[in-house]
Structure formats: C-alpha cells, structure tokens
mmCIF file of the N, C-alpha and C atoms, coordinates in Angstrom:
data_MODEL
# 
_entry.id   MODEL 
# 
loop_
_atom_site.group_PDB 
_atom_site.id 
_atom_site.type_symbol 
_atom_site.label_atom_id 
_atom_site.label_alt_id 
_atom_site.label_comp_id 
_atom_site.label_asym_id 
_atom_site.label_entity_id 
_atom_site.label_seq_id 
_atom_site.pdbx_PDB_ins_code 
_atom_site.Cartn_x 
_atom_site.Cartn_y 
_atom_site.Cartn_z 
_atom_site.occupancy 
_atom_site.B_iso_or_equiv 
_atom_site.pdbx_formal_charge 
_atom_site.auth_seq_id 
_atom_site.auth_comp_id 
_atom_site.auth_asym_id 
_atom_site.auth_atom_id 
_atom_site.pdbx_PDB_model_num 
ATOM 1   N N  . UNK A 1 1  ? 27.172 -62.376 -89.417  1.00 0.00 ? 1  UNK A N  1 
ATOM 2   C CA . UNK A 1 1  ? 26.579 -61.583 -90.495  1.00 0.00 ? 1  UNK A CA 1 
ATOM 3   C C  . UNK A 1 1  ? 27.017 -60.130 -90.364  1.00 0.00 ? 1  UNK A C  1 
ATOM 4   N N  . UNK A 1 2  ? 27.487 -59.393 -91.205  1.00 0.00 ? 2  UNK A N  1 
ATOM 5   C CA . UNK A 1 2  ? 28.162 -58.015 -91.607  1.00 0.00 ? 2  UNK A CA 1 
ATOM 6   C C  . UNK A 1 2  ? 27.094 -56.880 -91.250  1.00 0.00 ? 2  UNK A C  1 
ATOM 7   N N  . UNK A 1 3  ? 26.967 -56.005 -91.223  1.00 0.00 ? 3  UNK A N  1 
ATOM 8   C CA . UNK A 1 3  ? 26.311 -54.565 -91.188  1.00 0.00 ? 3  UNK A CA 1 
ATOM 9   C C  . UNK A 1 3  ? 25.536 -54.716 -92.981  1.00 0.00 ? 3  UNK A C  1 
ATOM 10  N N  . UNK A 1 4  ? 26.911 -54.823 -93.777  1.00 0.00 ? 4  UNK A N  1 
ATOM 11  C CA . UNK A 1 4  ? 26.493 -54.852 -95.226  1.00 0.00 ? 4  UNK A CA 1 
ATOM 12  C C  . UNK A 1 4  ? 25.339 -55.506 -95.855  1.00 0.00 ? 4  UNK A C  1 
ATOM 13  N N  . UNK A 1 5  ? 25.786 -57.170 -94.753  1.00 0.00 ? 5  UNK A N  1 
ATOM 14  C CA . UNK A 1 5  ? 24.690 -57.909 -95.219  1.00 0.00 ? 5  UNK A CA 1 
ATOM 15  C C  . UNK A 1 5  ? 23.308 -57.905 -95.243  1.00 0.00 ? 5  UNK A C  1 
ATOM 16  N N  . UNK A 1 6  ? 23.568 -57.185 -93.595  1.00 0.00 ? 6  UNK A N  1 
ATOM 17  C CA . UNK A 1 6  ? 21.864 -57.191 -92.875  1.00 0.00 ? 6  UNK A CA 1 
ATOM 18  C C  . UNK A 1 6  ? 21.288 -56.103 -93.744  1.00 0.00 ? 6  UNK A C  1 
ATOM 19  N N  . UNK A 1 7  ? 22.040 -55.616 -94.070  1.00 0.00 ? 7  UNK A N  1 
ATOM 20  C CA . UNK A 1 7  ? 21.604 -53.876 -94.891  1.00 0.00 ? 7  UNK A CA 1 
ATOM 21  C C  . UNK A 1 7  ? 20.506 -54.538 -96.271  1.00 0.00 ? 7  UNK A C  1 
ATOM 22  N N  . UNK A 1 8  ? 21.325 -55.576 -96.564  1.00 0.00 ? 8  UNK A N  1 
ATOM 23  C CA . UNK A 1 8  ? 20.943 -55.806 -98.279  1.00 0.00 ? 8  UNK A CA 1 
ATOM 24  C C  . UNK A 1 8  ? 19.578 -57.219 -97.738  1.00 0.00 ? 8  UNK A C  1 
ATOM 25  N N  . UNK A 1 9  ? 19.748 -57.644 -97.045  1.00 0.00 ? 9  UNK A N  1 
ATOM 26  C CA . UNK A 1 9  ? 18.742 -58.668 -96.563  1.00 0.00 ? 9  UNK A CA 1 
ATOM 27  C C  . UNK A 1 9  ? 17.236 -58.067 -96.427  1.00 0.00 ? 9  UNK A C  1 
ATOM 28  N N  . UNK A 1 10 ? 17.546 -57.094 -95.155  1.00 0.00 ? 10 UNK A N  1 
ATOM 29  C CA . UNK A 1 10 ? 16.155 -55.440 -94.814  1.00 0.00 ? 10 UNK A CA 1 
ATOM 30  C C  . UNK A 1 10 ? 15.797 -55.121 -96.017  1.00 0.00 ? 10 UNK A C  1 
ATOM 31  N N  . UNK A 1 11 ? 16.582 -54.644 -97.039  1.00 0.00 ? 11 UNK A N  1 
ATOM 32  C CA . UNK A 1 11 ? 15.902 -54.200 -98.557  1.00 0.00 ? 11 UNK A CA 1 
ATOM 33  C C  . UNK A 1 11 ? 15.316 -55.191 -99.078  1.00 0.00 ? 11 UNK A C  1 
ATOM 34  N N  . UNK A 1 12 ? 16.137 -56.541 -99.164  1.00 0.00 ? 12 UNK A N  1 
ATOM 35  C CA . UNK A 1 12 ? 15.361 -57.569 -99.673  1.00 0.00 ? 12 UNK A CA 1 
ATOM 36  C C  . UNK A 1 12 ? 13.747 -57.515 -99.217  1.00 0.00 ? 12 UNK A C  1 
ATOM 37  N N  . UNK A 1 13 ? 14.026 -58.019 -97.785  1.00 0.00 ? 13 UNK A N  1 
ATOM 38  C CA . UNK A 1 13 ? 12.558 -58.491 -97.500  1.00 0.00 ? 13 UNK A CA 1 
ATOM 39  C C  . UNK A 1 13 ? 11.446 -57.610 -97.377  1.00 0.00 ? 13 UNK A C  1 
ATOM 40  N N  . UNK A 1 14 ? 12.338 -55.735 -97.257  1.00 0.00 ? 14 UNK A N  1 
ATOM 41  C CA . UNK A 1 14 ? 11.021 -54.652 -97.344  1.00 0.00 ? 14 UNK A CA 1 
ATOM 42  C C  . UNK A 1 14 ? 10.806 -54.730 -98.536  1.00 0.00 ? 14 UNK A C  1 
ATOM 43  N N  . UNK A 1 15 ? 11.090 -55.070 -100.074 1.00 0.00 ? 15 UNK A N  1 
ATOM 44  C CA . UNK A 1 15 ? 10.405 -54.749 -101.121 1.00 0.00 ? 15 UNK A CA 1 
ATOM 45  C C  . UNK A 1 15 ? 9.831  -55.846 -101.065 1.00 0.00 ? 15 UNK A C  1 
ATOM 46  N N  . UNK A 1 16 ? 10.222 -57.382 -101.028 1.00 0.00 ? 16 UNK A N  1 
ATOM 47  C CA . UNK A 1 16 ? 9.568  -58.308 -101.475 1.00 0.00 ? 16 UNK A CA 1 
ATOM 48  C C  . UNK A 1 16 ? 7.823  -57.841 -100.105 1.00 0.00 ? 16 UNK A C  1 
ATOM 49  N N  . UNK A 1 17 ? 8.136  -57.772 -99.095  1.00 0.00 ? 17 UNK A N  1 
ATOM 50  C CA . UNK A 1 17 ? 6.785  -57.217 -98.001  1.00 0.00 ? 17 UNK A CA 1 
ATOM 51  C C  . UNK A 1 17 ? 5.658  -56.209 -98.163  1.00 0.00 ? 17 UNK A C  1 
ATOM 52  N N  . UNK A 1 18 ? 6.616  -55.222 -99.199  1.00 0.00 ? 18 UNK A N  1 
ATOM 53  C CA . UNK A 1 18 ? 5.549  -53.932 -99.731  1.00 0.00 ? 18 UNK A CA 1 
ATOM 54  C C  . UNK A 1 18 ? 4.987  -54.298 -101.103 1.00 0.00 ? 18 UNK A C  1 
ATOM 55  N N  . UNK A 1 19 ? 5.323  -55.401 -101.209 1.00 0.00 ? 19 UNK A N  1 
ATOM 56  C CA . UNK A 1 19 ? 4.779  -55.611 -102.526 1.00 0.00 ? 19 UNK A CA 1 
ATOM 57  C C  . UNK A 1 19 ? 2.745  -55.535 -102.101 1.00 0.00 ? 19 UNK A C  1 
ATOM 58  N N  . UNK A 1 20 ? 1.862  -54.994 -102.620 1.00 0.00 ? 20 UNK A N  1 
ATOM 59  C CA . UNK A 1 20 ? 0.458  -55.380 -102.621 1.00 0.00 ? 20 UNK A CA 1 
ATOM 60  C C  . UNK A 1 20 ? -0.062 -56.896 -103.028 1.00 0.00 ? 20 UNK A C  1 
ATOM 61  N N  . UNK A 1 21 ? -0.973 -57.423 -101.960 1.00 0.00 ? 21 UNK A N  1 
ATOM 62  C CA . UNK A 1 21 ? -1.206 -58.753 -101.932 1.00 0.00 ? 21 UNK A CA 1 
ATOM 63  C C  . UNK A 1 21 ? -0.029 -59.526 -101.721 1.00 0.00 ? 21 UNK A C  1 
ATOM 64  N N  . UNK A 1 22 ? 0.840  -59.527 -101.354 1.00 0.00 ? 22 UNK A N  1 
ATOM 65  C CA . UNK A 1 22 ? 1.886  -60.405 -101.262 1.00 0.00 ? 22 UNK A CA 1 
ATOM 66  C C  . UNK A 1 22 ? 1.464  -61.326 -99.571  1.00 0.00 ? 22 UNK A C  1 
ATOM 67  N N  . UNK A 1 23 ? 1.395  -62.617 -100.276 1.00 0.00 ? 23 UNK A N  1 
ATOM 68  C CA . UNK A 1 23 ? 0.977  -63.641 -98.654  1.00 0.00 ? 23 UNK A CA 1 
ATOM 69  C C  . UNK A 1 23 ? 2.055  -63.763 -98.291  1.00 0.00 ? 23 UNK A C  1 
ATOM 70  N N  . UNK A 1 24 ? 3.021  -64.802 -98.921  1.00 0.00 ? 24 UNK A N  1 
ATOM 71  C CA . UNK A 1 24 ? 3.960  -65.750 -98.928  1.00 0.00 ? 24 UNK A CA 1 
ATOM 72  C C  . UNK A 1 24 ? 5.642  -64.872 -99.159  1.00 0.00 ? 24 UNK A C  1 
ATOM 73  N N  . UNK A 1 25 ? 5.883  -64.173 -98.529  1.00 0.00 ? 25 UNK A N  1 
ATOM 74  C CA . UNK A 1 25 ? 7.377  -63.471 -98.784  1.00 0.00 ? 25 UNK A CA 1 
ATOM 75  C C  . UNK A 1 25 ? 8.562  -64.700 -99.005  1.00 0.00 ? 25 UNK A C  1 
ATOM 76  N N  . UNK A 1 26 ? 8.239  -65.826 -98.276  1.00 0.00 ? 26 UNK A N  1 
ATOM 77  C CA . UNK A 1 26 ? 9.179  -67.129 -98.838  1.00 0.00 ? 26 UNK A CA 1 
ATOM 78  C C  . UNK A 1 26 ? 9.164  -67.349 -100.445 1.00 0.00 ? 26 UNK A C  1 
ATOM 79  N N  . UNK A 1 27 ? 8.271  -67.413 -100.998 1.00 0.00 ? 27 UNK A N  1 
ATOM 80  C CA . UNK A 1 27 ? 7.957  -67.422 -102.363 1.00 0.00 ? 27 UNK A CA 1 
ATOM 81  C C  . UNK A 1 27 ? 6.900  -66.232 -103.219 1.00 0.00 ? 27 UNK A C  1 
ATOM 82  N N  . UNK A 1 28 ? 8.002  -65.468 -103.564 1.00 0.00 ? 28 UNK A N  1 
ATOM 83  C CA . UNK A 1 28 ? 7.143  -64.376 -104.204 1.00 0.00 ? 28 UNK A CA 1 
ATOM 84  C C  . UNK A 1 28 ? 6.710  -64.079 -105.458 1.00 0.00 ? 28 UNK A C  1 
ATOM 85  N N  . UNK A 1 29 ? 5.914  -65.205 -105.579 1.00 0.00 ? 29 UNK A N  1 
ATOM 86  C CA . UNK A 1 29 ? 5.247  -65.511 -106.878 1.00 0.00 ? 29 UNK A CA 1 
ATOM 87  C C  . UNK A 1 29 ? 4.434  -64.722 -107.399 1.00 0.00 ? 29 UNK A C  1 
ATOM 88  N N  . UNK A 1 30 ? 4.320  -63.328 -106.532 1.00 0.00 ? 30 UNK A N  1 
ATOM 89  C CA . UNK A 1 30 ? 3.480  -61.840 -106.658 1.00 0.00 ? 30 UNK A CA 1 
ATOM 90  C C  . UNK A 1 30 ? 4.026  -60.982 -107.692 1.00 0.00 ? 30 UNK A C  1 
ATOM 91  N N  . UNK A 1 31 ? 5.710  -61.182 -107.590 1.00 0.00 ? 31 UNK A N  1 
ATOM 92  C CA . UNK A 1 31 ? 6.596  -60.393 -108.624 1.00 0.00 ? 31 UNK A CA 1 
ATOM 93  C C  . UNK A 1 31 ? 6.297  -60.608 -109.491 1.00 0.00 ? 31 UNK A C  1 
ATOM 94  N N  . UNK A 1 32 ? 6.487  -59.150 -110.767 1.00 0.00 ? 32 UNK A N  1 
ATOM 95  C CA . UNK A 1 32 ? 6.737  -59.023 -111.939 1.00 0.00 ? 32 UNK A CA 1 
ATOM 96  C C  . UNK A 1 32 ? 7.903  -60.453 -112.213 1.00 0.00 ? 32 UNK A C  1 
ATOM 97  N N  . UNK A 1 33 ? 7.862  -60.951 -113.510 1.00 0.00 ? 33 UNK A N  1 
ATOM 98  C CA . UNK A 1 33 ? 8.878  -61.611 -113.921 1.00 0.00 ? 33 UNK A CA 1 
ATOM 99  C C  . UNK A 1 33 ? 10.374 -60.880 -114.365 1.00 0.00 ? 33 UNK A C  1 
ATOM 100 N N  . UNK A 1 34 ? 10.428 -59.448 -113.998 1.00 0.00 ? 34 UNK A N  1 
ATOM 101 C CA . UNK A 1 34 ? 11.531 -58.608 -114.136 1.00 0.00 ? 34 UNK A CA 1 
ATOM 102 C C  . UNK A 1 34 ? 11.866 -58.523 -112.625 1.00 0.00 ? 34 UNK A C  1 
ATOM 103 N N  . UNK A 1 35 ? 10.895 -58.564 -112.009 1.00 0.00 ? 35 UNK A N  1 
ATOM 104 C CA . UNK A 1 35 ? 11.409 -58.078 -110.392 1.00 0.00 ? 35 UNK A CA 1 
ATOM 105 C C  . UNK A 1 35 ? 12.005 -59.374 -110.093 1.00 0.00 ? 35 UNK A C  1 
ATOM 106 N N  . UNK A 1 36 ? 10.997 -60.487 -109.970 1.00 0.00 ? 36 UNK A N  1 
ATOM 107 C CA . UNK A 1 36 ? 11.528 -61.639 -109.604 1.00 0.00 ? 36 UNK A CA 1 
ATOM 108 C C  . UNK A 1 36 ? 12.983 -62.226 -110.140 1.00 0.00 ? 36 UNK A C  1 
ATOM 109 N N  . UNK A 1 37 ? 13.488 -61.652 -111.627 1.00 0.00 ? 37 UNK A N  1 
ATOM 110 C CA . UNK A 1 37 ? 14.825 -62.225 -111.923 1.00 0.00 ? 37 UNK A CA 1 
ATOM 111 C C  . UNK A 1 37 ? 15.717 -61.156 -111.359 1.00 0.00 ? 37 UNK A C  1 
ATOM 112 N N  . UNK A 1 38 ? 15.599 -59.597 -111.463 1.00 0.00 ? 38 UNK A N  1 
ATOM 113 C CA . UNK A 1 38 ? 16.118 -59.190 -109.869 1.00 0.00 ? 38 UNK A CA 1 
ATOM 114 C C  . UNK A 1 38 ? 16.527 -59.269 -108.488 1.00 0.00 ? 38 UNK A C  1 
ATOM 115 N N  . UNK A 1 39 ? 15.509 -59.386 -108.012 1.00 0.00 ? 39 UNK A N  1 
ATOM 116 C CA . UNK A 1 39 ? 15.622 -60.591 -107.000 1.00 0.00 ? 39 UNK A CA 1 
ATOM 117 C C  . UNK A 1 39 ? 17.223 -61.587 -107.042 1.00 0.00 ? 39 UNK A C  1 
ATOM 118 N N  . UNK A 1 40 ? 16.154 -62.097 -107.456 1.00 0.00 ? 40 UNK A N  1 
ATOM 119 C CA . UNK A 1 40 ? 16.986 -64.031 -107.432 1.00 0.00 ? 40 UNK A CA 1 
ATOM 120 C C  . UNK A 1 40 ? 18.512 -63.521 -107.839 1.00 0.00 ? 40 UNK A C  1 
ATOM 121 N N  . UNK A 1 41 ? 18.830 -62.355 -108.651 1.00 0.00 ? 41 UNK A N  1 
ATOM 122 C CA . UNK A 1 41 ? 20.317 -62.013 -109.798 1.00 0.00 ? 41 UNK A CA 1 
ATOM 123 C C  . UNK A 1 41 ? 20.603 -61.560 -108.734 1.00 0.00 ? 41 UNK A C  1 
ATOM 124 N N  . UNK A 1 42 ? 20.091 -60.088 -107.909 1.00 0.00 ? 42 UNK A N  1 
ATOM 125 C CA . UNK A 1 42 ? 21.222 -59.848 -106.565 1.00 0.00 ? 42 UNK A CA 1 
ATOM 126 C C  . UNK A 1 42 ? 21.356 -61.322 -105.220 1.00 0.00 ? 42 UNK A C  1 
ATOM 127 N N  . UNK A 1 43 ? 20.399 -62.514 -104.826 1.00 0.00 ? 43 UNK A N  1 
ATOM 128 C CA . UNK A 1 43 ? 20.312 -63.158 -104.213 1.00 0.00 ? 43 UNK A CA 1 
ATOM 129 C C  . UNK A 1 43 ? 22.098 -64.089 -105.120 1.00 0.00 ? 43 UNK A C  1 
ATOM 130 N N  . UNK A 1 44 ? 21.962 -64.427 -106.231 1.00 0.00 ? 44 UNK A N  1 
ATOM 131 C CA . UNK A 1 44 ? 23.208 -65.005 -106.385 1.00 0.00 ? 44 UNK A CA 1 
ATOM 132 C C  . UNK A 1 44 ? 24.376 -64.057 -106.423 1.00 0.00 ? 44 UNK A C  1 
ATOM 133 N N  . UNK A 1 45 ? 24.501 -62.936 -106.645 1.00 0.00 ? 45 UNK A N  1 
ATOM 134 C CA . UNK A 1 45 ? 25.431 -62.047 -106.499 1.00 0.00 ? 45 UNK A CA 1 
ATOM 135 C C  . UNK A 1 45 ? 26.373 -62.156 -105.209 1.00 0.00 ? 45 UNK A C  1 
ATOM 136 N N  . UNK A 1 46 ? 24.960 -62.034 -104.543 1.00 0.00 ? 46 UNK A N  1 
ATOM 137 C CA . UNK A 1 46 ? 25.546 -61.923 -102.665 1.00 0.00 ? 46 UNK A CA 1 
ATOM 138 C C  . UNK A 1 46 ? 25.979 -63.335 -102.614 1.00 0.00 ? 46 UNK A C  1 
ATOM 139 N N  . UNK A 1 47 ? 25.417 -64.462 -102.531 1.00 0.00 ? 47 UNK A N  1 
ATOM 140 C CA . UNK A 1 47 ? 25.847 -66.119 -102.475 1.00 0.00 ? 47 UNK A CA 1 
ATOM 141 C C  . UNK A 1 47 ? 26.644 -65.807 -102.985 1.00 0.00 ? 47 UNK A C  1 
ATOM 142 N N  . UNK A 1 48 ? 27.567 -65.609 -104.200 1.00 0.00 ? 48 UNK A N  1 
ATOM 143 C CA . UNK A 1 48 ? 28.811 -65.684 -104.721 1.00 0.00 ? 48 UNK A CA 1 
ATOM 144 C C  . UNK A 1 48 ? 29.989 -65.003 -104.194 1.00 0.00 ? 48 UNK A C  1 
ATOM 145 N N  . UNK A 1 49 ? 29.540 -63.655 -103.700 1.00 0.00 ? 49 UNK A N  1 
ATOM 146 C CA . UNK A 1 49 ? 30.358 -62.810 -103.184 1.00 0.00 ? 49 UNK A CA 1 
ATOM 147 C C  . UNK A 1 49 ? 30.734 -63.731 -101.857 1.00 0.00 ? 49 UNK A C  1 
ATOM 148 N N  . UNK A 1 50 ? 29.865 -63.934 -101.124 1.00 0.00 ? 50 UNK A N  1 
ATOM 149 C CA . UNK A 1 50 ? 29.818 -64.742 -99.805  1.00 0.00 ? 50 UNK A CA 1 
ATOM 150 C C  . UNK A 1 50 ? 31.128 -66.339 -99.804  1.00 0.00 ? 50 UNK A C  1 
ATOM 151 N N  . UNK A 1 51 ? 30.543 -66.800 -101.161 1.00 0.00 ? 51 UNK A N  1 
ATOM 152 C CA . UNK A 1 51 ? 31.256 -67.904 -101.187 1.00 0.00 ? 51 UNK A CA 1 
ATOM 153 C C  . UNK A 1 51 ? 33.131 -67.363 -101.775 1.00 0.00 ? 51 UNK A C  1 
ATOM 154 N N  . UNK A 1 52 ? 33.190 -66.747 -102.321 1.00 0.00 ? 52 UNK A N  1 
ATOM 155 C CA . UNK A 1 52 ? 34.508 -65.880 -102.940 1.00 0.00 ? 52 UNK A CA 1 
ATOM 156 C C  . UNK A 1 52 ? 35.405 -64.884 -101.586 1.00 0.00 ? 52 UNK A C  1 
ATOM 157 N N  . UNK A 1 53 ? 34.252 -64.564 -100.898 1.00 0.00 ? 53 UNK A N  1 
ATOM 158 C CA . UNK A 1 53 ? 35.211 -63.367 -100.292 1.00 0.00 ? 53 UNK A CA 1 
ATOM 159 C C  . UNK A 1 53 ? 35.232 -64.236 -98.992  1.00 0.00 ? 53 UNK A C  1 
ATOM 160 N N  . UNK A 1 54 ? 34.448 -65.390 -97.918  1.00 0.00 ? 54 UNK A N  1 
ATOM 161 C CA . UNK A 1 54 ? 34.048 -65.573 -97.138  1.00 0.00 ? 54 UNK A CA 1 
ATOM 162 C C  . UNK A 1 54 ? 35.466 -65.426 -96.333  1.00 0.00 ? 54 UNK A C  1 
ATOM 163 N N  . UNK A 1 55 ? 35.436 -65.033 -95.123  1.00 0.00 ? 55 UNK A N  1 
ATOM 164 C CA . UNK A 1 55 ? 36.631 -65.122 -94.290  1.00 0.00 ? 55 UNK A CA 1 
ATOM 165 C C  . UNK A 1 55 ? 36.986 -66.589 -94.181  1.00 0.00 ? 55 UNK A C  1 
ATOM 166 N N  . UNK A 1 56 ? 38.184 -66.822 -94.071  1.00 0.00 ? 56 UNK A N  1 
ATOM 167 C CA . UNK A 1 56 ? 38.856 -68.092 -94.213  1.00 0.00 ? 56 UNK A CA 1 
ATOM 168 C C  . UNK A 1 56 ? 38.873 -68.299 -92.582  1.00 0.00 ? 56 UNK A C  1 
ATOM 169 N N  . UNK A 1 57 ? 38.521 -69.364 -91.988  1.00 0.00 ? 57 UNK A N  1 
ATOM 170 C CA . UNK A 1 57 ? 38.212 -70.132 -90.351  1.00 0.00 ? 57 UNK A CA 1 
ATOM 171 C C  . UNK A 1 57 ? 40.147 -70.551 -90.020  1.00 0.00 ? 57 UNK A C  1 
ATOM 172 N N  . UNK A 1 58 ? 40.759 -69.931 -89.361  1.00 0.00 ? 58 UNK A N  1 
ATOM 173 C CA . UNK A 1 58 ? 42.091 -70.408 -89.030  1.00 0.00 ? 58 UNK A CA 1 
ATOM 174 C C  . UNK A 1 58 ? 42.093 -72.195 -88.877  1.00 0.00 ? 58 UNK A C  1 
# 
C-alpha cells in the first residue's frame, strides 16, 4: 500500500468516524445521501485507478 493510498483511506475513515452518532463505520448508513454517493464515487475512483495503474508482478 502507497503513502497516497494510506493518505486517502485516513480521510476516508476520519470523516466517515466524525460523523455524529455514527456506530457502524463498515456501513455508514448515518450519511447524507450526497455524502454517501461521495463516498462510494471516490471508493470506485481509487478501485479503478488501482485496477488500471496496478504495478504489473514480473
């Protein structure tokens, strides 16, 4: 895992964590329905980037 990644993972899980009342950070059914498609839109961003750029295994 990259510097980049861990960077964008930490943001992930501090907003989804500071959210108020939030139990369940696995499922954050606490979000706005704008935050939550946020979310999920940078979560496939990164999966795509990941799957597109991934270093190739010799």
């Amino acid at each position: 895992m990259g510097v980049w990644e861990f960077a964008v993972w930490v943001a992930l899980w501090a907003a989804i964590l500071a959210k108020p009342g939030s139990i369940d950070p696995i499922l954050p059914v606490i979000l706005s329905s704008g935050e939550f498609l946020i979310v999920w839109f940078g979560i496939g961003i990164w999966a795509f980037l990941m799957f597109r750029y991934y270093p190739k295994k010799p």
